[in-house]
N, C-alpha and C positions, 0 to 999 in steps of 0.2 A: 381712049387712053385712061385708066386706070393710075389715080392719084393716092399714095400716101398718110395724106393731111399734113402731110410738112410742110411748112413756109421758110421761106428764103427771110433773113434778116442779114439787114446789112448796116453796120454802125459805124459813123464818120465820125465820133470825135475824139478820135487819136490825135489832131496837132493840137485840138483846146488841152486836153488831158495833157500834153505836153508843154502849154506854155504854164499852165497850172501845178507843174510840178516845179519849173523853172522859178515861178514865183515862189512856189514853197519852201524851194534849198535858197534862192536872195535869202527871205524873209527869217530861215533855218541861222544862216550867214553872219547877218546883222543881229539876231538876238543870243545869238550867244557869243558874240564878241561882246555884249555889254554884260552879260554875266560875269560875277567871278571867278570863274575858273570852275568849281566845286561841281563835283557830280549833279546834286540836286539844281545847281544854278543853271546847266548845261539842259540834263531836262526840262526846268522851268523855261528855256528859251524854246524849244524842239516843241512845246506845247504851246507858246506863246505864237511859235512861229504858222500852227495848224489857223491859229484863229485873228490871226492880222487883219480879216476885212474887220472885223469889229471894230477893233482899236480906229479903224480907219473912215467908218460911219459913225461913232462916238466924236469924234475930231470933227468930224466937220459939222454936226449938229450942235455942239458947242462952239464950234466958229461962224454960223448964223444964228447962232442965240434961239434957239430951239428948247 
């Protein structure tokens, strides 16, 4: 039998990539509700919101005195 060289890939992480996105519109949610309104404020949140674990390992390495 006479093969191609193609391989079969098969990728599961469609529901991670989904809670990850779920996290991402929260995080979208909550930082531009604390913007003021203003175009750039609205972006500054959309950007803020890509990078939330940071903010979220910063906090807590400051709250064990790291």
């Amino acid at each position: 039998m006479a093969t191609d060289g193609r391989g079969r890939v098969i990728v599961r992480e469609g529901p991670l990539g989904f809670v990850f996105l779920l996290a991402y519109i929260g995080a979208a949610i909550y930082f531009v509700s604390l913007s003021n309104g203003t175009f750039w404020g609205v972006i500054l949140g959309l950007l803020q919101a890509i990078v939330w674990p940071a903010y979220v390992v910063y906090h807590l390495l400051v709250l064990l005195g790291a």
